[in-house]
C-alpha positions, -999 to +999 in steps of 0.1 A: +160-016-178+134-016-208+099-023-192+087-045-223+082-082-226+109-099-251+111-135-263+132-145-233+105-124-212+071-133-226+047-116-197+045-079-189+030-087-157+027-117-134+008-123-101+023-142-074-003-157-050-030-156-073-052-180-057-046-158-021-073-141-013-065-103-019-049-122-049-078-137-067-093-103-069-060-088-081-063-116-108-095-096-113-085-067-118-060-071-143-083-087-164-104-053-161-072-036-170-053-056-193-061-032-225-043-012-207-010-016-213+020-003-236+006-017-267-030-015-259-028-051-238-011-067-215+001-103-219+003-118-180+004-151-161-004-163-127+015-176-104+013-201-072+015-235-056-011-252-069-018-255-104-055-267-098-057-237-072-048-213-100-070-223-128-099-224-105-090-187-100-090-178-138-123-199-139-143-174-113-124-146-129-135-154-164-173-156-146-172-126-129-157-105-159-181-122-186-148-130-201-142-172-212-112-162-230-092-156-201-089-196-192-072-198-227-051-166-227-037-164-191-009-188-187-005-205-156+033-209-135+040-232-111+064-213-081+065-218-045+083-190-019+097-223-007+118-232-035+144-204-048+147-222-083+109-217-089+110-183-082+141-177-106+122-193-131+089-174-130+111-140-123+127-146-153+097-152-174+079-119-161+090-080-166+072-071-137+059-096-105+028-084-085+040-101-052+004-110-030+022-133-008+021-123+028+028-121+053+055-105+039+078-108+073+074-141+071+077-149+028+083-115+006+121-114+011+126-144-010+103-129-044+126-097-035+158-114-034+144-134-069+132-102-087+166-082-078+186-112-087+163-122-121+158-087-137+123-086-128+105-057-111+085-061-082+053-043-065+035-059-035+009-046-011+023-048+018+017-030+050+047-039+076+069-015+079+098-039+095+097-054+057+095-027+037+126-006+049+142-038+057+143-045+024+152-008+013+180-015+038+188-051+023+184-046-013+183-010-026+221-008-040+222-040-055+184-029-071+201+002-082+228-016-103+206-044-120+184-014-131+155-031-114+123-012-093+109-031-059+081-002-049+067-018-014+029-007-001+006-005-035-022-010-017-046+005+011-013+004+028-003+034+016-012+045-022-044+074-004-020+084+024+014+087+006-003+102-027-027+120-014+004+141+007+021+148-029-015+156-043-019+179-015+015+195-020+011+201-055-024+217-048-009+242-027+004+276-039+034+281-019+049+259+006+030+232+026+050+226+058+023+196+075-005+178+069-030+156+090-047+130+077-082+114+088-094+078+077-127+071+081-148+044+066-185+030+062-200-006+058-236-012+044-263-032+064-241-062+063-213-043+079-174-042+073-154-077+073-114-077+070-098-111+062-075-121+093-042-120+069-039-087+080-050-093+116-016-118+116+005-090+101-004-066+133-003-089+157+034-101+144+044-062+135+036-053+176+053-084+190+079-068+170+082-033+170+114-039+190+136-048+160+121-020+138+132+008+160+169-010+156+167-014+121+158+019+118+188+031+133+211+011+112+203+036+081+225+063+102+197+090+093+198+126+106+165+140+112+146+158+086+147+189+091+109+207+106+103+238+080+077+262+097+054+257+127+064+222+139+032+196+140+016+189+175+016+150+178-022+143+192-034+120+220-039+083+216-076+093+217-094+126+210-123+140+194-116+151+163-132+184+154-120+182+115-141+149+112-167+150+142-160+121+157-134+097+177-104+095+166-073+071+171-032+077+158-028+051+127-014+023+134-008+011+096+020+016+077+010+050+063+035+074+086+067+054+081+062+055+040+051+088+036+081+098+058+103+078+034+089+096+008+094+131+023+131+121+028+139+110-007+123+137-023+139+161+003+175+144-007+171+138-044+150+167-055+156+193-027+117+194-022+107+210+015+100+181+034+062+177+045+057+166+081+025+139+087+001+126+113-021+102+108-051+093+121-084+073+115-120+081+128-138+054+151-168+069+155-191+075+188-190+060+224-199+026+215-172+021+188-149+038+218-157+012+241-152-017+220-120-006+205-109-002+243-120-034+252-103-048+218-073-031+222-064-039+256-069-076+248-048-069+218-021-053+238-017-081+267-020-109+247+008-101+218+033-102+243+029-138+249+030-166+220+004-186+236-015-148+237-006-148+198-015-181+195-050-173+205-060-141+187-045-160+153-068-189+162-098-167+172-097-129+152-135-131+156-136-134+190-108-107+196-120-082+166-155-083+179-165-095+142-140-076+122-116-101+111-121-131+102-106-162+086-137-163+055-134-122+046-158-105+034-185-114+015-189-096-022-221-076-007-202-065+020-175-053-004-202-035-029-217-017+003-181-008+020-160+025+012-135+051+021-123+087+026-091+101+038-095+139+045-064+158+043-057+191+065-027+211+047-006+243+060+020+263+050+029+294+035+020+313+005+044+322-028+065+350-013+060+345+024+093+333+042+087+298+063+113+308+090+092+336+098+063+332+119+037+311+119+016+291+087-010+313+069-025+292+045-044+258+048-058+234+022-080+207+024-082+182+004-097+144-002-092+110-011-122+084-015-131+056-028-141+016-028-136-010-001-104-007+011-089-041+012-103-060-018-113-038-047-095-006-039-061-023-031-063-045-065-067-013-083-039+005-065-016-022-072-024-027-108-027+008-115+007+011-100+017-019-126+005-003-155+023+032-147+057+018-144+052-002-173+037+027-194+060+054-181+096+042-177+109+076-182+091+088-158+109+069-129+134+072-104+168+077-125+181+048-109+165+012-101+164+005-066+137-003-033+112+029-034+077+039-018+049+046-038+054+087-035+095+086-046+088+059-079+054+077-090+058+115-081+064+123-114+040+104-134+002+104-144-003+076-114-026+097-096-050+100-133-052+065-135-062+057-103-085+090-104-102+068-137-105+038-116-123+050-090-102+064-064-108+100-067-087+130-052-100+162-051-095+202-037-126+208-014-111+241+001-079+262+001-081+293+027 
């Protein structure tokens, strides 16, 4: 399928949830980006409930980017997840949907079933993995045959973890056989704020975790298989030595996706699949304590729905300040940023991985901007962009794909590189 507007599809792009709150800054962003596009601009539209909603969204967008123009020039649709006709419509109207409408358990399989059904292709930023290979599971053959692309997790969740293992790989002279990622992040004097939309996605994605081990099981997968020494799963809390500090397993979506990715490039492209841990940096004693206390909490009270109940009503209280129901503020966004530090081994050109252990490592690194809120917008409209600027460059085939199998082959990481998230070599040994 052609990824250009036409007369009967007049908007390259069009957000979904604009007036969210990771959505109005996704609104942002594409007006940063829109010259962008195939023909040096993109024409887009947002999308939502409420009309008044949305075009006080392309009011503060217009402020912020010193641009009036855009209360003229960005068209407004009128589309509900509650009302199948209104999605046809606006899928219909758009050659690509930027879906910001979570949580997705509860309302993305309906802008899926839309996009796959209305020739429309679809990105979202989602982070639940129950979703995201539920709808590989759901909708990837009838994708396939309509020619259309659903790539799941362009945001935080996973754009650093999933192309910064490909990065990695194709930094490597020889064969890397595992790498270990470590996600750390710092906050300015105002400290770090997360809006609780994604506090309801983990507390629903725990209670849950049941029915993603059976989903998994109905894809009838056989293991990948482990090339060269196989990677030593770590303890649900260490000190890390590579980062020098506490560390914690990630609990994010990060490991299932770049595992999906590993297995589609392993199947399609015969590519040596790359085994992953993840994990994230909490800092010293203190931050131990509190995530103890937090997680504990966590853990007994998502059992229960009244325990659920609670830590939706109260993410303050529970997150010790972390989440909340306002998000951040825009100084605590300036102030906030990441890294993900990558630790690569393998083998070099010549050396046979069935034969003893690894004897090359590689490190590398992926940084950038607050996660949630200016990094994610980017990812996701970066990821836009490429699949409208680089067809060709694409799967073969349509279908339900991570961010690693539709982008492997394009300048994805480049654009992303110009926009502030940066990945770079810092040793190979």
């Amino acid at each position: 399928m052609a990824l250009a507007p036409s007369s009967a599809r007049p908007y390259h792009l069009i957000v979904f949830g604009a007036s969210g709150f990771t959505g109005q800054f996704v609104v942002e962003e594409v007006g940063r980006s829109s010259a962008e596009g195939p023909d040096g601009s993109v024409k887009w539209a947002v999308a939502g409930r409420s009309r008044a909603r949305l075009e006080r969204v392309l009011e503060r967008a217009a402020e912020t980017l010193s641009r009036p123009e855009l209360k003229e020039e960005v068209d407004i649709i009128v589309a509900d997840v509650e009302d199948p006709d209104s999605l046809a419509a606006m899928c219909k109207q758009g050659v690509l949907i930027l879906n910001c409408v979570g949580p997705y358990r509860f309302y993305g399989e309906p802008v899926v079933k839309a996009c796959v059904e209305n020739g429309a292709h679809c990105v979202d930023i989602c982070g639940e993995p129950q979703f995201l290979e539920g709808m590989q599971l759901s909708y990837h053959s009838q994708a396939a045959e309509k020619g259309v692309y659903v790539v799941g997790s362009c945001g935080f969740d996973s754009i650093p973890a999933d192309m910064g293992v490909l990065y990695t790989r194709d930094q490597f002279k020889g064969t890397l056989t595992a790498v270990e990622s470590f996600l750390t992040a710092s906050a300015g004097p105002e400290g770090a704020c997360i809006h609780d939309g994604t506090w309801q996605s983990a507390i629903y994605g725990l209670a849950d975790s049941g029915k993603l081990r059976s989903l998994r099981k109905k894809f009838g997968y056989k293991p990948l298989p482990v090339v060269g020494t196989k990677i030593k799963r770590r303890s649900a809390l260490f000190y890390s030595d590579e980062i020098q500090q506490y560390s914690v397993p990630f609990m994010g979506a990060d490991p299932s996706v770049v595992k999906r990715t590993q297995r589609f490039l392993t199947e399609e492209h015969n590519k040596t699949p790359v085994q992953y841990g993840a994990y994230a940096g909490v800092g010293g004693i203190s931050s131990v304590v509190k995530l103890l206390i937090a997680g504990m909490m966590f853990w007994f009270f998502v059992k229960f729905s009244f325990g659920r109940n609670l830590l939706i009503k109260f993410p303050e209280f529970f997150s010790f300040g972390f989440f909340s129901k306002e998000g951040p503020t825009r100084k605590q966004m300036e102030d906030s940023s990441f890294r993900f530090a990558f630790f690569g081994e393998g083998y070099t050109e010549g050396q046979d991985p069935s034969q003893g252990k690894p004897n090359a490592k590689i490190r590398t690194l992926v940084q950038g901007p607050e996660p949630g809120y200016v990094a994610t917008p980017i990812a996701m409209v970066q990821a836009a962009i490429t699949m409208l600027n680089e067809p060709g460059s694409l799967p073969k085939k349509g279908g339900v794909y991570t961010p690693g199998a539709a982008f492997a082959n394009t300048t994805f990481i480049d654009r992303l590189h110009k926009h502030g998230i940066q990945f770079s070599v810092l040793e190979v040994s």
